[in-house]
Structures are given as C-alpha cells and as structure tokens.
N, C-alpha and C positions, 0 to 999 in steps of 0.2 A: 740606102733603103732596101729592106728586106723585100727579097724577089722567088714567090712561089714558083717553082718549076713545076712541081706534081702537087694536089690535093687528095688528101684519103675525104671519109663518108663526112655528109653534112651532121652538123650538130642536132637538127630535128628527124634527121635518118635514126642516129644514136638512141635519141628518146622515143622515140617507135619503140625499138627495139627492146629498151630497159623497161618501160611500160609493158609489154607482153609476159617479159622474166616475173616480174614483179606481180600480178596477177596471178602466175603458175605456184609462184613459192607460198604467196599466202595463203591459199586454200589447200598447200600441199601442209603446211606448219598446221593451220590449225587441223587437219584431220590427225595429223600426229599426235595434238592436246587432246583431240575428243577419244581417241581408239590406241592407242599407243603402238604396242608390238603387231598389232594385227594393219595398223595400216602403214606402217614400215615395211614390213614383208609384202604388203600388196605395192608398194612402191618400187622397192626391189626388182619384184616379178617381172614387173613393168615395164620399168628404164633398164636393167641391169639381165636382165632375162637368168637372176640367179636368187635361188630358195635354199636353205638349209633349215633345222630345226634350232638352232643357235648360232647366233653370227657371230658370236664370240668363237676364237679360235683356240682349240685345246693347245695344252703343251706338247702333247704329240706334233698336231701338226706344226707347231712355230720349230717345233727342234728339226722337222722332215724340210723344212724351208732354212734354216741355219745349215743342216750338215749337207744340204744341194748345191753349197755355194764348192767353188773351184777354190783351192788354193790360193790361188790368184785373187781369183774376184773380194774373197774372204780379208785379204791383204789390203785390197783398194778399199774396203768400205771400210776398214780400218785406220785406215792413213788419212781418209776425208773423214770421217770421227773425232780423229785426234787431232784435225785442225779446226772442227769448231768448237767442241769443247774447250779449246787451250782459250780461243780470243772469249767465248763465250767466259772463262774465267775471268780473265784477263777484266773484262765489262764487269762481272759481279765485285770482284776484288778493289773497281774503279768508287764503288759506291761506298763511302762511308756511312755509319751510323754515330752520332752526334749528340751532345750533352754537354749544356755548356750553363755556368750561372751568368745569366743576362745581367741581372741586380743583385744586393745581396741577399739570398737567402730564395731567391727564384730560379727554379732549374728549368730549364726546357730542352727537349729533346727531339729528336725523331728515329725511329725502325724501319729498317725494310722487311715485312712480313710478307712470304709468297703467301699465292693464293692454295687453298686445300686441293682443288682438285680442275684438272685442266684437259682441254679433248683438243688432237692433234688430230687433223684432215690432212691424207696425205693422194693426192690427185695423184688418178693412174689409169682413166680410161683411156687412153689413146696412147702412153707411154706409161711404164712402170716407172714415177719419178721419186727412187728412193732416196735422191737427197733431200726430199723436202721432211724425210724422216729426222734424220741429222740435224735438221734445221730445227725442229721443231720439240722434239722428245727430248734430244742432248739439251738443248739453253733451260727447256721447262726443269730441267732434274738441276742445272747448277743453279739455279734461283732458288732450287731447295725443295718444290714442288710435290709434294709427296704422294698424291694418287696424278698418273698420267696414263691417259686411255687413247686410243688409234681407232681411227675405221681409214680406208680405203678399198675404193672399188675392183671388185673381182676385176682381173685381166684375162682372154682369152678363156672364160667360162670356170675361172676355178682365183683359191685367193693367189695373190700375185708375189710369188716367190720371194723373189728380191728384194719386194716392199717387205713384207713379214719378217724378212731377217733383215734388215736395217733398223727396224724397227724394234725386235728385238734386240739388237745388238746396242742401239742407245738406249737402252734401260725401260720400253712402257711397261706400265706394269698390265695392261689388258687389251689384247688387239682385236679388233672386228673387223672382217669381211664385209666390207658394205659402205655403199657409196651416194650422190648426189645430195640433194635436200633430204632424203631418209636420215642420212647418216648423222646431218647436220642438225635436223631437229632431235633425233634423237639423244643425243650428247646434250645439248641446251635444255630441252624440253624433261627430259628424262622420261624411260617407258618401262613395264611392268621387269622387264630383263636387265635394262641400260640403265645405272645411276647418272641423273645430272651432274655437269660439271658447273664453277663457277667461271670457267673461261673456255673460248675457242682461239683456235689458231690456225697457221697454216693456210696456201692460197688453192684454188680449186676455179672452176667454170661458174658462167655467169648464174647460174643457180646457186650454186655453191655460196658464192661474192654474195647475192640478194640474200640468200637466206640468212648468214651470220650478220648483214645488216639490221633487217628487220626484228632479227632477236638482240638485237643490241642494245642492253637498258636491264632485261630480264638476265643474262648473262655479259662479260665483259667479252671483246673480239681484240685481235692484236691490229687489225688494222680495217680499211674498207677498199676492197681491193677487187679489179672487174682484169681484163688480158692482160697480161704481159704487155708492155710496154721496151724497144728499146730506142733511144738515140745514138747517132752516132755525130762529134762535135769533131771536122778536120778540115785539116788546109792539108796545103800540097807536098808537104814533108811526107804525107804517105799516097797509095794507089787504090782507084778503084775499085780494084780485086779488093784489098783487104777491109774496106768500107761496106762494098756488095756482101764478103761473105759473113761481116759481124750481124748485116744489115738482117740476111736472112738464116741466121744462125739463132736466132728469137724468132722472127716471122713463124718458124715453123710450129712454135705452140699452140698455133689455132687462126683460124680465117680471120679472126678478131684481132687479132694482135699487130698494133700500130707498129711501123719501122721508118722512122726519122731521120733524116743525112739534114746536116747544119752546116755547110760551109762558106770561106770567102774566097772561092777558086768556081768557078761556073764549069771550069775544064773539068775539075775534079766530081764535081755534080753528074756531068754529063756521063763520064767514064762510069763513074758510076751506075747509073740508070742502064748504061749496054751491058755490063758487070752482073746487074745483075737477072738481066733475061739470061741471057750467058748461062750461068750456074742453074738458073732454076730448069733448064734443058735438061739438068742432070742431077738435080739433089732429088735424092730418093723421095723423101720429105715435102716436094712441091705440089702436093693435092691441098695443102696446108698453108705452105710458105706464099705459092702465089695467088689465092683470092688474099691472103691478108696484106701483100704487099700490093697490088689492085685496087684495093676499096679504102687499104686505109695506110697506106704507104704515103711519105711526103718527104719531098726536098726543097729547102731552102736554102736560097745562095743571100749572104750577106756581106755587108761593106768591110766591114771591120770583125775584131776580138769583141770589145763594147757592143757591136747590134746583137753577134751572135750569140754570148751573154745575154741579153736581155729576150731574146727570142726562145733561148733555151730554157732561163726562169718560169716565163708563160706557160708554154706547154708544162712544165710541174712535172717532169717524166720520171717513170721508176729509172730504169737504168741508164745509164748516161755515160758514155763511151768516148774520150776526148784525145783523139792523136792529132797533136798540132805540135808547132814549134816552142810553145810555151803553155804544156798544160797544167802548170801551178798557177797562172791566171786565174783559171775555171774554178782552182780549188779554191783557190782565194776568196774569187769573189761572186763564184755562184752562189744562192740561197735555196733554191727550189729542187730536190733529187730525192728519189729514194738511193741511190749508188751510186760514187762515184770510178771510174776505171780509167787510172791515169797513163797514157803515155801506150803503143801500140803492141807491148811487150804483156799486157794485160786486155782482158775482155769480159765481156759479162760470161763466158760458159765457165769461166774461172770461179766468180763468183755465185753461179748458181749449183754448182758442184763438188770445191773440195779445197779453194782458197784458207775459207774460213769463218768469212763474214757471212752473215745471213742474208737468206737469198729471197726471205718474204718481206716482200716491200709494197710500200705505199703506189695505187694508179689513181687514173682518172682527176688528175689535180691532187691530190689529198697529201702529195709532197709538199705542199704552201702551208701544212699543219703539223705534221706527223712524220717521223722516221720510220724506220721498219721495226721488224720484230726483234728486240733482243731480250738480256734477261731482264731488265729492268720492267718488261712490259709484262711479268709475270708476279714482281714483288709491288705491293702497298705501299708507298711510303707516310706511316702514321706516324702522329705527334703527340707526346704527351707533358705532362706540367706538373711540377710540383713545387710548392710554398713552404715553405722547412721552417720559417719564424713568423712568429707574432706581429713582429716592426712589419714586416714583407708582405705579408696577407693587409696589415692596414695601410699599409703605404697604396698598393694594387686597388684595395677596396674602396679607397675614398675617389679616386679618378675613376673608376667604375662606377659608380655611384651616381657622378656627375656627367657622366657621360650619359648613362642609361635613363637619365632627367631630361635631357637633348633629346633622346627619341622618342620620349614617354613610354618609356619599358620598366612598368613599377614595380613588377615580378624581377625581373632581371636584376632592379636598382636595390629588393630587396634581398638579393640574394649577396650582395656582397654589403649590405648593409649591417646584415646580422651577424658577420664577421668582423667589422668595422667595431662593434658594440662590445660582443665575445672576447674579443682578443687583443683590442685596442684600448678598451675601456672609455670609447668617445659615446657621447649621448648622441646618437644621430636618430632621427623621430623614420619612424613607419616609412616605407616611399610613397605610401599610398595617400598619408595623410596630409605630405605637400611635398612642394619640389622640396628635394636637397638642393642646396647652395652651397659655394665654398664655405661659406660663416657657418650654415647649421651642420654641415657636414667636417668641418675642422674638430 
C-alpha cells in the first residue's frame, strides 16, 4: 500500500490560485480585443517595465544578438539545433500521406497540410530559456509551416540575447521583444502592428498556460500546460544524491513547480529528503527550488513495481524520470507521461535542452489525453474522396440513400439520390416525397 511520506499543496489551495490567474487573463485578453497595440504596450509597461516604438526586432539588432554569441556558445546552439531537427524530421518523415481505392472506382485519401502561420512563446523572465526556441521554431518550419513569429520577454531590461539568436538561428521569420498575456494575446488576437496566428505554442508561467487556454477554439494551442512538472520513479540501484539532485534540477523553474520521488525502498526516500536540504544549502537556484520543493514536493514509498506504476499513471506527470533495476517495465507499461528518461544515464535536463525530443509537454494531468509538442501538432490531417465511375457513385448512392431514410435526412437522401438517377439510370422518386426502400431505391 502506497505510503505518503511528504505532501505538496492541497487540491483546493491549487484552485484558489488558478481562479485568481484566470480572472487576470481575461480582462488582460479582452482589453487586447477592444485597443490592440495600445493596450499591449500599457501591459508591457506594466509587468515588464519595458517600451519601445515597435517590439518587433529589426535585423540589425537580431544580427547584434547572432554575432554576440562566443564561438563556443555559437557551436552549442548549433549542435542542440541539429538534434531537434533531425528527430523532429525523423517524426515528419514517420507520417505518411495515403490513397488508397477502398472499392472499385472509390478513392480516398488523406494530407498532412501545416497550418499558415504559427506564434512561438519563448519563456525568459527569470532565465533566458533558449531551447524552448529549438523546440518550438525548428519542428514549426519541418512541418512545413511557412510564416513563424516569436515574442519573448525582455531579460535584464533589454531583448534577451541568447533568446534572439536561437531563435533566429531556427529559422523565425519575425521576433518580438515582449512577454506574458501581452504577447500571447497578441499573436492569437492579432493587433494594428501583429498579424494573427492560427496556432500557439511553446510553455510559459501561469498566465501564459491561462491565457493560450482560454484562446483556445479561436486559435489552435499545442498543449495546456501550467509548472513544470518532474518525477522521479527509483529503487535502490541508485542514491539519494542523484534522486535529490534530478529532483531539484526542475524544482528550480518556479515555486510552482511539483517534484515527485516514487519509490519501494523507504531508505531510499528518506536519503533522499536529507539529500535534498543538503543541496538546496547551496544550489544557487534555491529562492526557487525550495518553496517549490516545500509546498508542492511529495514522496512516496510503495510495495511493489505494479503500485508504483499505478501511482505514477495517476499523477499523469510531464517528466518522468525512472532509475530502477528494470526500467523497460515503466516503458512497457506506463500510459500516463509527457516523457519518458530511462535508466540513470539520462535525465530530464537532457531532454529540456539538447537530446532532441521536445521539451514542451503536457501538465496538470493532460498526460491521460495528449503527448507533447511535435511536428504532427502543427500539420492537419485532411481527407478527401473521389468516385471515378458510374457503377461506384450508384453502388455509394443507393446505401446512402437508405441510410439517410434512417435519420430522416431528406436533403442529404437527396443528394445521393440524384446521382443514383444521373448516372445509374435507376428511377428512384424525390426523398422528400417518401422513404426510399431497398425495393424503390433498387
């Protein structure tokens, strides 16, 4: 039986809290719909204590943020580039497009059409996180995507270097200066300066998460997505230390952000928990790491592989971190993850940085539904049909026919009626004027 050691926040603590979000965002969106560029910039001012005359960034400055970077650094965002585009290919290339004659003289089909134009949020107020640039602009452009636009927030009172060339370096074709719900309405919404997109993407703060929720219907989102999220799934094949520090190697994205220990060693629990005051004594990062490890930290010790499986399903966790003695179990026969990281030789700052797989993924449960972001989440997949014969259109028409008598759909019944009549030569009457039968429809 599963034995909580530590508890993070209650469930109606959470909904306080998302309820407050949720009130700010909406009357922050709709001032964006009534006043556009003018109440972005008063937003801006606001949360971001940053104005310019256009937040769109000239090519001057994107090339003064490319040619700033070091050799070095120039090299590394090159080498994590070129490992998400490859898998990011790797996925588009996985997707067939199809045509196939079902019956004879019936074709049916389906495309993957991306969408026109996509808006990439790249979270950078508290760190400059320019792989979520990679993440987001590289898979948008192999899905094909042909207008791709950026905002992220000024860092340290000006746009944030780093971010600006990573961003350029995956291909957007327009980056803006400018951050929270502004940014985000503004992309969705569209304003007098900013063309709407048909999609957002990329993860951000709980404003951020509420607001591309709430636009969701009016624009497509890649996911719905609230902290960082990580677990960690071990027995005693490994140590506390290395549990503690995956544990708050996430912790430190935000006071929000849950960190999860799942194991069937109580010893190993325990080391852990002194593991990881230990470190937080000294990780730079702990004005961060330890309210989120505090409020919403939790350890659970379990019997078996089987409980802790089934405990790890439940929670429905983005990242999900498994060093035990057998962790092709988990892969097996877990269902519920945005990520998996198998075996102690891997860890999530791998995959939030330069592995390859994409690092915007599903929280808050939305793993029980949804994978993360890849390219798939940026192409349509439509269907089309085509009837090439005579026999074929009245073969389809007469079971359509009779079917559409079943619903009493007399418009519908005559739409393949008059085809039935055209190109069959069968006397089939009006649909309106009585059912069709197999008899009068033969």
């Amino acid at each position: 039986m599963a034995t909580w050691l530590k508890r993070g926040a209650t469930a109606e603590a959470k909904r306080d809290a998302d309820k407050k979000v949720r009130e700010i965002v909406e009357a922050a969106l709709a001032d964006i719909e009534a006043r556009g560029d003018v109440a972005v910039r008063e937003m801006s001012v606001k949360f971001d204590g940053w104005d310019r005359e256009d937040y769109r960034l000239s090519q001057a400055e994107i090339d003064r943020c490319v040619d700033g970077l070091t050799a070095q650094e120039r090299k590394d965002i090159e080498f994590a580039q070129a490992q998400v585009r490859n898998f990011a290919q790797i996925q588009r290339d996985s997707m067939k497009e199809v045509e196939v004659e079902t019956l004879p003289g019936v074709v049916l089909g389906h495309k993957h059409i991306p969408v026109n134009a996509a808006g990439c949020y790249v979270p950078g107020g508290k760190y400059p996180l320019l792989a979520s640039a990679h993440m987001s602009v590289i898979t948008a452009k192999v899905a094909g995507v042909p207008r791709v636009i950026t905002c992220a927030p000024p860092f340290e009172g000006k746009p944030a270097d780093k971010i600006v060339a990573a961003q350029a370096m995956a291909g957007a074709d327009a980056i803006y200066a400018l951050g929270g719900i502004q940014a985000i309405g503004a992309m969705a919404i569209g304003t007098q300066s900013i063309g709407a997109v048909d999609m957002l993407v990329g993860p951000g703060n709980a404003f951020v998460a509420e607001a591309k929720r709430q636009l969701f219907g009016r624009v497509g989102i890649d996911l719905f997505a609230g902290p960082t999220e990580t677990m960690v799934i071990a027995d005693e094949t490994v140590d506390g230390e290395i549990c503690a520090t995956d544990l708050l190697g996430q912790a430190e994205h935000g006071p929000e952000s849950p960190a999860i220990l799942i194991t069937n060693s109580e010893k190993l629990a325990r080391d852990t928990m002194r593991e990881v005051e230990r470190l937080l004594a000294i990780l730079p990062t702990a004005d961060y790491a330890r309210p989120a490890w505090e409020n919403f930290g939790e350890v659970v010790v379990c019997d078996s592989y089987e409980e802790m499986r089934l405990v790890a399903d439940d929670y429905a966790n983005e990242h999900v971190q498994v060093m035990t003695a057998d962790p092709d179990y988990f892969l097996k026969n877990m269902t519920n993850y945005g990520a998996l990281f198998l075996g102690p030789r891997t860890n999530v700052s791998y995959g939030d940085k330069v592995i390859g797989t994409n690092h915007t993924l599903p929280t808050k449960k939305s793993a029980r539904y949804t994978g993360g972001l890849w390219v798939g989440k940026f192409l349509k997949t439509c269907t089309y049909q085509n009837v090439l014969t005579d026999e074929a259109t009245t073969l389809v028409g007469e079971y359509c026919s009779r079917l559409c008598a079943m619903e009493g759909f007399a418009g519908h019944g005559e739409q393949a009626n008059i085809r039935v009549r055209r190109y069959g030569g069968r006397n089939v009457p009006y649909a309106g004027a009585a059912d069709p039968t197999p008899e009068t429809a033969a």
